[in-house]
Structures are given as C-alpha cells and as structure tokens.
SEBASE-868124 format. One line per 2 residues: their letters; for each residue z, x, y of C-alpha. Coordinates in steps of 0.1 Angstrom, whole numbers, plus 5000, padded with zeros to 4 digits. Each point is the difference from the previous one (the first is absolute). Layout:
N
a) Z/X/Y  ...
***
This chain:
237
xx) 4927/4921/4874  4986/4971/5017
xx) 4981/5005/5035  5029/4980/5017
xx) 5021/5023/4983  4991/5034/5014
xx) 5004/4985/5038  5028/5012/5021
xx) 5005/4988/5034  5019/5018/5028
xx) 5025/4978/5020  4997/5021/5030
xx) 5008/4974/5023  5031/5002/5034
xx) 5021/4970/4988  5014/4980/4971
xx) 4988/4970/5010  4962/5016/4999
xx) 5005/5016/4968  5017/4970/4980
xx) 4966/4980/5017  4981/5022/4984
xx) 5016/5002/4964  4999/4961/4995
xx) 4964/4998/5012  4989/5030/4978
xx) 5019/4991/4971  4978/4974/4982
xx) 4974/5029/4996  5023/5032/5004
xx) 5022/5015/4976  5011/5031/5017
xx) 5017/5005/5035  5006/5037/5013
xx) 5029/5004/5023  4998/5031/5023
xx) 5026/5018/5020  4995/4980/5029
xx) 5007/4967/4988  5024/5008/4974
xx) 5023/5020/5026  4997/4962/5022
xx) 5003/4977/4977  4993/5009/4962
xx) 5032/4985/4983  4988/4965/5009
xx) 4961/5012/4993  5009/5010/4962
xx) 5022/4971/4994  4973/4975/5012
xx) 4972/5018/4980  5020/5004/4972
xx) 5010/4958/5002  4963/4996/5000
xx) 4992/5025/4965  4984/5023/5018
xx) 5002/5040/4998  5008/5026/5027
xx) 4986/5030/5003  5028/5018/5019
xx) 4981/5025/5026  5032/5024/5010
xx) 4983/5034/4995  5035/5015/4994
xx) 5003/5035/5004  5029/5015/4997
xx) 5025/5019/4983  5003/4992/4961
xx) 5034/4980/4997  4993/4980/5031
xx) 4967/4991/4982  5016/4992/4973
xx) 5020/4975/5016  4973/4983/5018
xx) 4980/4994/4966  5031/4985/4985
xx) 5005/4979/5029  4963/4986/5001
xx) 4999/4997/4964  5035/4977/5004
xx) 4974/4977/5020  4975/4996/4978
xx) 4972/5019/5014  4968/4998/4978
xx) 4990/5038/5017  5013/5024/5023
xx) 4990/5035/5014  5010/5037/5009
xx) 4985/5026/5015  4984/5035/4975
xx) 5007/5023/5033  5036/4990/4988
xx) 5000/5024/4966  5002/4994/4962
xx) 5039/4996/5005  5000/4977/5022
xx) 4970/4976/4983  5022/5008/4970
xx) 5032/4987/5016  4980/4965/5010
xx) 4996/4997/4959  5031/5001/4994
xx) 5011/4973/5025  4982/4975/4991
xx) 5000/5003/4964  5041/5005/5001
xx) 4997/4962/5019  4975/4987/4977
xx) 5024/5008/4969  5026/4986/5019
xx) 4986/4966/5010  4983/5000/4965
xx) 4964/4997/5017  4969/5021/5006
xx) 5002/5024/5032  4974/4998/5025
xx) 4966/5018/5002  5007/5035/5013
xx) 4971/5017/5021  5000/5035/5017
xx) 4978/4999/5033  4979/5026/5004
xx) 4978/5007/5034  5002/4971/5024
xx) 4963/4982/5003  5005/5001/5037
xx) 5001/5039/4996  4966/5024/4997
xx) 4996/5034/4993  5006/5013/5036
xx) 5033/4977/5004  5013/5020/4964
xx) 4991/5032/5014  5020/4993/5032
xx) 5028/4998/4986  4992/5027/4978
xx) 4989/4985/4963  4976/5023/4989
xx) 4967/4989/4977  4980/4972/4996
xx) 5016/4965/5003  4989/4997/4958
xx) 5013/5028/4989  5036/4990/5024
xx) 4997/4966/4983  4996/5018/4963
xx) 5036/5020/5009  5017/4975/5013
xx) 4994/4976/4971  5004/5023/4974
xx) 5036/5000/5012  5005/4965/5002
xx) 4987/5001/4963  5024/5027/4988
xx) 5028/4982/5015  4995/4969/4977
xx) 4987/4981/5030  4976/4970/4991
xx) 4969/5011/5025  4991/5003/5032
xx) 4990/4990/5034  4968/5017/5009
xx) 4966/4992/5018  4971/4983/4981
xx) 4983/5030/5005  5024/5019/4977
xx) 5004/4974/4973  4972/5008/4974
xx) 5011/5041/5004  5045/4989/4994
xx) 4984/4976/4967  4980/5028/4988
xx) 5029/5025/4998  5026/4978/4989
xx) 4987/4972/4984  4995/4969/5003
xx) 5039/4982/4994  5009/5021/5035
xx) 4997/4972/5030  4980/5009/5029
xx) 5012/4975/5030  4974/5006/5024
xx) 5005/4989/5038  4980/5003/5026
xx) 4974/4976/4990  4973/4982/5019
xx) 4975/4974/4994  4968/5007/5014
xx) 5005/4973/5024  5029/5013/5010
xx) 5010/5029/5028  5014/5035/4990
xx) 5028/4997/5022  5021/5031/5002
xx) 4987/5013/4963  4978/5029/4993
xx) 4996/4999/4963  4991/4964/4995
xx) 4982/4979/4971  4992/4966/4991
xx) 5014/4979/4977  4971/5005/4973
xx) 4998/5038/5007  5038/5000/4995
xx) 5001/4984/4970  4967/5014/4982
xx) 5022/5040/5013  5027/4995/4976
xx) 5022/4980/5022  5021/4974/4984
xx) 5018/4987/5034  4982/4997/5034
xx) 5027/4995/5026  4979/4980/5032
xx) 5022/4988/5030  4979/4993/5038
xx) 4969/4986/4983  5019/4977/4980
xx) 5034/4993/5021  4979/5000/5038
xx) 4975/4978/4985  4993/4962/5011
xx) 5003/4986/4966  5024/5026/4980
xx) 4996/4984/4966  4964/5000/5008
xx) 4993/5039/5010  5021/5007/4965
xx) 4978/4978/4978  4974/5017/5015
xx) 5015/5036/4992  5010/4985/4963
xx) 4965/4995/4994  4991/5032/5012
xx) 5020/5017/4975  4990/4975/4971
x) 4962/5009/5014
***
C-alpha cells in the first residue's frame, strides 16, 4: 500500500457541521475516515452518505459486543452501506466474531459486492496492565492481545485492532495477509492525550502495522491537511 493509504483519521468531533468541515478539507490528501460511536449515534447517516459521495472509505468504529444474531444483524446492516471496515470486540467469543462473518458476507452475496474489512479489537490502547487487572484480565497485555486475536482469526475475521506495540508479535503468529489496524498513534510532536500504549507513525508502521488510526493531532490541528501530510510522510519515512 501507499503511505496515504495506511492513514485513518478519527472523526471524533460534537457536530455534523464540524465533521463534514473536516471530510472536505481532509479529502484531497485522505482516503480513510473512522466514524466512532459518538458521532455516528449523532449524526452518521448523513456522515457516510457525504464520504461515500466524495469516494472515500469508512472505517466504521462500533466495537459491537453483543450476542451473536444481533451481531449478525449489525454487520449486515453496515455492509448494506458500504463500509470499507468495521469492528467487534474478541471479549465477545468465537461465536459471536463468527456470527459478524456471516452477516456481512450474506450482504455481500446479496448486493453482489465485497463485504467490508472485519477487525476484532483486542485490549483498548487507553488501557495498561493495572487497568486489565482491575477488571480482572489476568497476564500480560501481549499475551491478552495473542488470545484475543487468535479468536478473531479462527472466526474468519480479516485482522485486528491492536496497539503498535503488539503489531510485529499478531504478524509473526499469523502472518502477514492478517490486518493489524493500529490506533492510538502519535507523532512525536504531538501529545499522548488519554493513551498509554502509544507510537509514532514510523514506529507503527516499521511494527507490522498496516493502518494507523490518528484523530486530535490531525482533526485539533491549525492546518488539518497539513498535520496529515506531515503524518503521511512519517509513515513513507
């Protein structure tokens, strides 16, 4: 892939007016737009229409966790709109990952075109090793990752959503055609925010990652289309 490519940037703005702003400014130099639960439980019918109208992607951020044929639902539903990826949680079971699969391939046949990307996420970048063990997820957060992913692998999912950190470890034990989506990311100029497992663009990429997800630095920036040329020649770096 391309460096412009492997960018992904997080919507996470209050209003539709901000986030459509943001699309049409970032859109001569960004290909792919992630709508969260925030914004997509405001506004995201009119978001996806107007990056859609534009030939863009949308990584749809939903998380969904929950039992298998309501999952299944929702993955037929968002593959019905086009989405180019969408996500689940692991901590949901093999069933359940497996019950995504089958939505959104029973809409792709139906429409007669691909279904989106399908990614499991695994432990949150925001949480460390004391916030798992609070709410009582026992090991190390590699080892957690290495679980968690080999479910969304033996559920026919495409990849994951894991920490930079974890990348190079998810490639090694299931090769390399198994997506790593990696959020969390932050330019050395940037600040961590509220992330604890954090790398930059070039560490990301140089991992194993083949997405970085990047949302404040780029979206709370002066110049927007600026601060992501900046990050796409991070990763090309």
């Amino acid at each position: 892939m391309k460096p412009k490519e492997r960018l992904i940037v997080a919507l996470d703005v209050d209003t539709l007016e901000g986030a459509l702003e943001l699309v049409e400014t970032l859109s001569p130099v960004v290909d792919i737009f992630k709508v969260g639960i925030a914004p997509f439980t405001a506004f995201g019918h009119e978001l996806l229409e107007k990056i859609n109208e534009l030939d863009k992607k949308v990584f749809l951020d939903l998380k969904v966790h929950d039992i298998p044929n309501t999952v299944r639902n929702a993955a037929y539903a968002a593959a019905k709109k086009g989405v180019f990826m969408m996500n689940f949680h692991c901590l949901g079971g093999e069933s359940m990952l497996q019950a995504a699969a089958e939505g959104a391939e029973e809409a792709a046949l139906r429409l007669h075109k691909p279904g989106p990307l399908l990614l499991g996420v695994t432990i949150l970048t925001s949480m460390s090793q004391d916030d798992m063990q609070s709410i009582g997820i026992t090991g190390s957060v590699e080892e957690k990752v290495l679980d968690l992913a080999l479910k969304a692998y033996n559920a026919g999912l495409n990849g994951v959503v894991a920490s930079a950190k974890e990348a190079s470890s998810i490639k090694d034990k299931f090769g390399e055609k198994f997506i790593v989506v990696t959020p969390g990311i932050r330019p050395e100029w940037a600040a961590k925010g509220d992330q604890k497992r954090v790398l930059t663009p070039k560490e990301a990429t140089m991992a194993g990652a083949d997405y970085i997800v990047v949302g404040r630095p780029i979206i709370e920036a002066d110049d927007p289309a600026l601060a992501a040329e900046k990050i796409i020649k991070e990763i090309a770096g």
